[in-house]
N, C-alpha and C positions, 0 to 999 in steps of 0.2 A: 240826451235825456228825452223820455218821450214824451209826448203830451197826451194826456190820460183825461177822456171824457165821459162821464159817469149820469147814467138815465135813472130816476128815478119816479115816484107819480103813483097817484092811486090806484088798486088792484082794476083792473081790465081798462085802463086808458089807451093802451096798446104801446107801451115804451117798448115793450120787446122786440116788437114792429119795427118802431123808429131806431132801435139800438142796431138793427139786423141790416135796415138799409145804409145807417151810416158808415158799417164795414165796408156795405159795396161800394160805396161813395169815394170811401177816402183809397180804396184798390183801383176804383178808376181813374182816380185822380192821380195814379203813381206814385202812390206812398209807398216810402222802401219797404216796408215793413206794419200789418196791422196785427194787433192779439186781441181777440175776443175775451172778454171774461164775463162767465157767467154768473153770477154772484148773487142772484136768486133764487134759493132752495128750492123751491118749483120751476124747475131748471127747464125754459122751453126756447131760450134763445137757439137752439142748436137746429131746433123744430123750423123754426123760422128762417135760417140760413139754407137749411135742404139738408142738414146731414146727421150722422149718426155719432155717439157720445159712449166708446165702450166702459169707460168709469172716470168716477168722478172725484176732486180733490177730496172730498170727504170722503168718499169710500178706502180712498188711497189711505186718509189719518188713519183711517179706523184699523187698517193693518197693521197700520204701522206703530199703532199703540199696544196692540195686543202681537205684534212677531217679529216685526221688521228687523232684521241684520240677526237671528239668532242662526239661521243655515247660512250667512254671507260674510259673516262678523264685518259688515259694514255699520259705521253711525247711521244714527236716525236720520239726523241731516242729510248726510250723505245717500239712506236710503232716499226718503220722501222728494230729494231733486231729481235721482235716478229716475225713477217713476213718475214724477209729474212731465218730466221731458219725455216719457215713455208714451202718454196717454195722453199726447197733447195731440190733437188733433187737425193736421199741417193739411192745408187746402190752396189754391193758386190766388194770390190776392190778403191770403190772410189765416191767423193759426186762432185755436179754439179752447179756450181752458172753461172747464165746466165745475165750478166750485164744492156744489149738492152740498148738503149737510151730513155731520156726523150723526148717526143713531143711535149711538149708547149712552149710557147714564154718566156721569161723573163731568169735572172740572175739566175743561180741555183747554189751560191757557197756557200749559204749555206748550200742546199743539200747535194751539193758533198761530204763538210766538215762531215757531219754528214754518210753518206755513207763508206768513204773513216777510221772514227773510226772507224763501224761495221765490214769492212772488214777486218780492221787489229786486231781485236778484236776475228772474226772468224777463220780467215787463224793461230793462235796460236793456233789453238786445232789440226794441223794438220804436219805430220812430211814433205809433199813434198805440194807444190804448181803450177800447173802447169797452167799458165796462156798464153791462146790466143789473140794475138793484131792486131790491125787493121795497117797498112804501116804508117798512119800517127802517131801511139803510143799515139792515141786520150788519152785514161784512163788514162796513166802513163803519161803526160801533165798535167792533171787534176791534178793528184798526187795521184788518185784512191787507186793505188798503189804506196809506197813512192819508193823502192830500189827492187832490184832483186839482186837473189847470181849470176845466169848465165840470160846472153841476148844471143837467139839463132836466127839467122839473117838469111830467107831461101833466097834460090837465086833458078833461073829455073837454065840449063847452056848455060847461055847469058852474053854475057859483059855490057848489059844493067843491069839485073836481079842484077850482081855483083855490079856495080856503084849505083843502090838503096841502097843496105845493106850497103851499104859505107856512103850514107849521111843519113839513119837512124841512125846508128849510133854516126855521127855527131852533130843528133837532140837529141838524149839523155844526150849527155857532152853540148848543148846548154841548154839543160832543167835542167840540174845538178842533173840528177838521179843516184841515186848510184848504180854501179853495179859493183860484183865483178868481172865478168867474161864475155868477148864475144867471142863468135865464127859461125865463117860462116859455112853452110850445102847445098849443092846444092843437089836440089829435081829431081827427073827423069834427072839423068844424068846417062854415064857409064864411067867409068872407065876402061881405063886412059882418062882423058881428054883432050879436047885441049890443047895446050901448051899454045894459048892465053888466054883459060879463066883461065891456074893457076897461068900466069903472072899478070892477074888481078887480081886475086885472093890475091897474093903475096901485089899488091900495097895497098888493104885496110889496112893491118894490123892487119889485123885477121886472129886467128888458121881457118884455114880449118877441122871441126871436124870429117868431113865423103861425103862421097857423095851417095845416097839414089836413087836406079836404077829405072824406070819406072815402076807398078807391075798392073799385071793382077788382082788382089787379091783387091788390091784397089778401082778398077774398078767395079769390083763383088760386092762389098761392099756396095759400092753408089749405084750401077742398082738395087740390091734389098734393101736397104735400112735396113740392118744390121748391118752396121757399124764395125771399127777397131776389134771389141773384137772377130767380129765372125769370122776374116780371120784364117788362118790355122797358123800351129803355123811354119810351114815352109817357110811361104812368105818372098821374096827376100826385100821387104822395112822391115818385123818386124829385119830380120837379122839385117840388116842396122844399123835401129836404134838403135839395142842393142848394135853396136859397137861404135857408136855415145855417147851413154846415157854413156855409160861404163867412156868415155873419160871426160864428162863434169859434173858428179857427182861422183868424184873419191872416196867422203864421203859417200857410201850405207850402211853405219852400217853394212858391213860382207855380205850384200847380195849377190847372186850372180846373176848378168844377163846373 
């Protein structure tokens, strides 16, 4: 069964950042198996790994609502697993599924339904799952995704940034998704912080899992368009998050980060 960790946090905190390193994390930690899911309609995780994304689950529905199996007389099912295994994007360390949204008008819960088997059909061949969300937890609404072992909540360090993660959180025990586990990660902050943002901090109720410094490394990443994998292996966020990852998958099968 895998263990499926799911980023989520106000728009530009940088979870996609954090979502991108902890693929490389858990690949150098010798995990059998990582699957990326992109599952933020402004699909930029892939941006962030260094690689290219030729279509996307959503693009895939949108065939498959208007043609799929009429030249193959394949099911839908049967088409939309063809193809999502088609366009999964298999890298050393770790594979890439890029959600995107559907474009056209109408009711897509049948879709989704049929989507939402493939996925959990696929995410079983894999021992970590490391899934990126959009603030509002659009997919896992859906039920895209049903449960997560860890919900990881990024915050800037702002008492704004903090009081989001507060009511996302909120919106997941509305949505009654299951999760084993949350905790909060504040992104480009230093250490020690405010006293106010760890009284705030304090008031969500969430483990504070780490706090992840501003990095030039990150930066370099993006301006050349490289991504996490190529940062050095000494950067001040990869540290970070290895002490982060360390906390919140206490279960690495022996590996060590």
């Amino acid at each position: 069964m895998a263990v499926t960790l799911a980023f989520a946090g106000k728009g530009g905190t940088g979870k996609t950042t954090l979502a991108a390193i902890t693929v490389r994390l858990l690949g150098e930690a010798a995990a059998r198996s990582v699957l990326a899911v992109d599952a933020d309609p402004n699909s930029t995780l892939h941006e962030a790994l260094g690689v290219e994304v030729e279509r996307s689950v959503g693009e895939i529905t949108e065939e498959m609502l208007v043609s799929a199996g009429e030249s193959t007389g394949m099911p839908k099912e049967t088409w939309l697993e063809y193809n999502v295994q088609r366009y999964l994007v298999e890298r050393q360390g770790y594979d890439l599924l890029s959600m995107g949204r559907p474009e056209g008008a109408g009711c897509y819960c049948y879709a989704n339904n049929l989507v939402r088997g493939c996925i959990d059909k696929l995410a079983r061949g894999y021992e970590y799952v490391v899934m990126d969300n959009e603030a509002g937890l659009e997919h896992l609404s859906r039920r895209t995704t049903r449960d997560v072992d860890v919900l990881l909540l990024v915050s800037d360090p702002s008492v704004r940034g903090i009081r989001t993660v507060a009511r996302i959180s909120a919106l997941a025990d509305e949505l009654k998704i299951g999760v084993g586990a949350r905790y909060l990660v504040i992104n480009r902050g230093a250490e020690p912080l405010d006293p106010v943002l760890y009284a705030e901090a304090e008031r969500t109720g969430l483990e504070l899992a780490g706090v992840v410094p501003d990095d030039r490394a990150v930066t370099q990443a993006d301006l050349d368009g490289s991504g996490v994998l190529a940062m050095p292996a000494d950067a001040t966020s990869l540290e970070a998050m290895r002490r982060v990852v360390s906390v919140i998958v206490p279960a690495l099968r022996g590996a060590a980060l």
